[in-house]
C-alpha positions as CSV (number, residue, x, y, z in Angstrom):
1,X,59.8,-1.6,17.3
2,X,57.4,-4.3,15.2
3,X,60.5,-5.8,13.7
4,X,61.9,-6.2,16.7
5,X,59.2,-7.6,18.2
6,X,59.2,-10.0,14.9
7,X,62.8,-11.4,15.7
8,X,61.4,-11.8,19.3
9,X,63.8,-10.0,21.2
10,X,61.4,-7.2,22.1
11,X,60.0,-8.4,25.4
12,X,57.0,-5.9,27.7
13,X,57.9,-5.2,31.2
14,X,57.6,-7.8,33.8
15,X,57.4,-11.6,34.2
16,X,55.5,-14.4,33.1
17,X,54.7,-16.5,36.1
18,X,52.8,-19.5,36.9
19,X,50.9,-19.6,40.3
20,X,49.6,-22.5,42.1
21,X,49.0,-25.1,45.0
22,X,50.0,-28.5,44.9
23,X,47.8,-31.7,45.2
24,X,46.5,-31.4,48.5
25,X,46.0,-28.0,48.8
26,X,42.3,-26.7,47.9
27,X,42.6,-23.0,48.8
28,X,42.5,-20.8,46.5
29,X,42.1,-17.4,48.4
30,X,45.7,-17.3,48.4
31,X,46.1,-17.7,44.4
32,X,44.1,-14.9,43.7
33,X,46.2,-12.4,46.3
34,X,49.0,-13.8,44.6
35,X,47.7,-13.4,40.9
36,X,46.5,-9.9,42.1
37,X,49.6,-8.3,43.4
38,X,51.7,-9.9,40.6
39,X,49.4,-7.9,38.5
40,X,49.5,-5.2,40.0
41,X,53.0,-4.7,40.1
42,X,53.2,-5.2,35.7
43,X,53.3,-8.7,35.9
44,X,51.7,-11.6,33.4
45,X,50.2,-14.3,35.6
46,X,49.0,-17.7,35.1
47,X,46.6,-19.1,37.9
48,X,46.8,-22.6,37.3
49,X,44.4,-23.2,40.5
50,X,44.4,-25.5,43.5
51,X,45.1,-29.2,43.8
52,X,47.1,-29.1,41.0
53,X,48.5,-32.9,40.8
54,X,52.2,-32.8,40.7
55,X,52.3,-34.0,36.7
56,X,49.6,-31.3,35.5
57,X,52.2,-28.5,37.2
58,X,55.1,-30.0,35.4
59,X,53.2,-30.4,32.1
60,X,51.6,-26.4,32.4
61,X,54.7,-24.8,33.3
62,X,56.6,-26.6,30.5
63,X,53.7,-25.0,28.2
64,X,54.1,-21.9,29.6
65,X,57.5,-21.3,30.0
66,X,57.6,-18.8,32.7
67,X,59.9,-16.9,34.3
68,X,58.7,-17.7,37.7
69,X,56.8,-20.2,39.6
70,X,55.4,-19.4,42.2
71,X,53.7,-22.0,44.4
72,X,51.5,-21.6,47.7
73,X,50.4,-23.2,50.5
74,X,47.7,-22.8,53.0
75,X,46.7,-26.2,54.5
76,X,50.2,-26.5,56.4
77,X,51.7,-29.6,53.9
78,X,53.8,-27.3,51.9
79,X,57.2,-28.3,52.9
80,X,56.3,-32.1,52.5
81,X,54.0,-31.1,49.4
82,X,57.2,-28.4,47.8
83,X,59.9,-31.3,48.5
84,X,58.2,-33.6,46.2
85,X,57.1,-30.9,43.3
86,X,60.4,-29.3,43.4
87,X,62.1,-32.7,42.5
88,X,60.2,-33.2,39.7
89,X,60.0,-29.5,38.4
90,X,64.2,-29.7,38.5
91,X,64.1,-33.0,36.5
92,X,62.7,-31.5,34.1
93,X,65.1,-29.9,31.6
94,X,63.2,-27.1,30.0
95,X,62.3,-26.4,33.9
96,X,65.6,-27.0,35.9
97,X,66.6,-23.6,35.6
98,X,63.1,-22.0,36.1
99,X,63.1,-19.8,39.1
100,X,61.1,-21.4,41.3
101,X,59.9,-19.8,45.1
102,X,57.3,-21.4,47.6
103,X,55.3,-19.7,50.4
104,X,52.6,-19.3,52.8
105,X,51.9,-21.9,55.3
106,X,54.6,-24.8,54.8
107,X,54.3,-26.1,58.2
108,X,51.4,-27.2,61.3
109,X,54.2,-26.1,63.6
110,X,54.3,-22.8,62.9
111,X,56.5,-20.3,60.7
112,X,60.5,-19.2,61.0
113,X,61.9,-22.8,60.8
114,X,65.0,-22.2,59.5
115,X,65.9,-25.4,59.0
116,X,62.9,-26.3,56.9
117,X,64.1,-23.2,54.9
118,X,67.4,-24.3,54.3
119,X,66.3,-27.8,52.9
120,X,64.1,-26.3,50.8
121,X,66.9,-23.7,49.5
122,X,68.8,-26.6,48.9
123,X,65.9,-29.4,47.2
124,X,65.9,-26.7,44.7
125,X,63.8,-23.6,45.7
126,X,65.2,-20.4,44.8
127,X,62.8,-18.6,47.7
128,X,60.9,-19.2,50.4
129,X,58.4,-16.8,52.0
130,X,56.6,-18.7,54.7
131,X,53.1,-17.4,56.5
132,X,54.1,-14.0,58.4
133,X,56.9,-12.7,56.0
134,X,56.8,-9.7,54.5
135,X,55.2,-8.8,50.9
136,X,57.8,-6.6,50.9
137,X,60.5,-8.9,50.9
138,X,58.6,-10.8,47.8
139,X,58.5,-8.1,45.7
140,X,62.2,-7.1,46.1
141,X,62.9,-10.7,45.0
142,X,60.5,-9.8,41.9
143,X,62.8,-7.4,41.5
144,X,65.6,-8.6,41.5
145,X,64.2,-11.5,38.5
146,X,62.8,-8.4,36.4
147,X,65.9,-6.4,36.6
148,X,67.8,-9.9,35.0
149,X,64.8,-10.3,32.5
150,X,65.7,-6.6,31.1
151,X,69.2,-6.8,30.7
């Protein structure tokens, strides 16, 4: 087992995942659910806080090189906030492949656009789990990413 942990193909169970706001989001109640249940179901979490500016997010995650980013909104600006980040997080070449998955509040109107989902889905986002969703529908997409990080 040390020698193959040497080589670096050994790998513990569970993901390495970044979770944060964006810029103008100050909550932070949110990150620490987030951070907690990740946790809590074997994960490795990094809680990069809130109003993270889009180029700190970019610069972290490159450092880090999850698995996962996860980021989360409270304040009702996600959608316009996750449109921007998600551009630069797929210019990004070490990050353009990075599963990436927003939630929480992404609109003042209310949840269950679908159409704010689909232009999300296709800006770049490989999830969406807006305010009123089901945990349960988060962690089967965990998952499904942990499954893929075993094999």
């Amino acid at each position: 087992m040390e020698q193959l942990k040497q080589h670096g193909t050994a790998r513990a169970a569970g993901l390495d995942v970044v979770v944060t706001t964006m810029a103008s989001d100050s909550h932070t109640w949110n990150l620490v659910f987030l951070q907690l249940l990740l946790e809590e179901l074997g994960h490795r979490v990094t809680n990069l806080g809130a109003c993270v500016p889009d180029e700190l997010l970019v610069a972290e995650c490159r450092r880090a090189e999850p698995d996962l980013i996860v980021l989360s909104s409270v304040n009702g600006h996600g959608f316009n906030d996750g449109m921007r980040v998600i551009g630069a997080l797929r210019a990004c070449p070490e990050l353009g492949r990075t599963p990436t998955v927003i939630g929480g509040k992404l609109g003042i109107a209310g949840s269950g656009d679908p159409t704010r989902q689909q232009a999300l889905l296709a800006a770049g986002f490989d999830g969406v789990f807006e305010e009123g969703g089901s945990v349960a529908e988060f962690q089967s997409y965990l998952r499904s990413l942990s499954i893929g990080v075993l094999l």
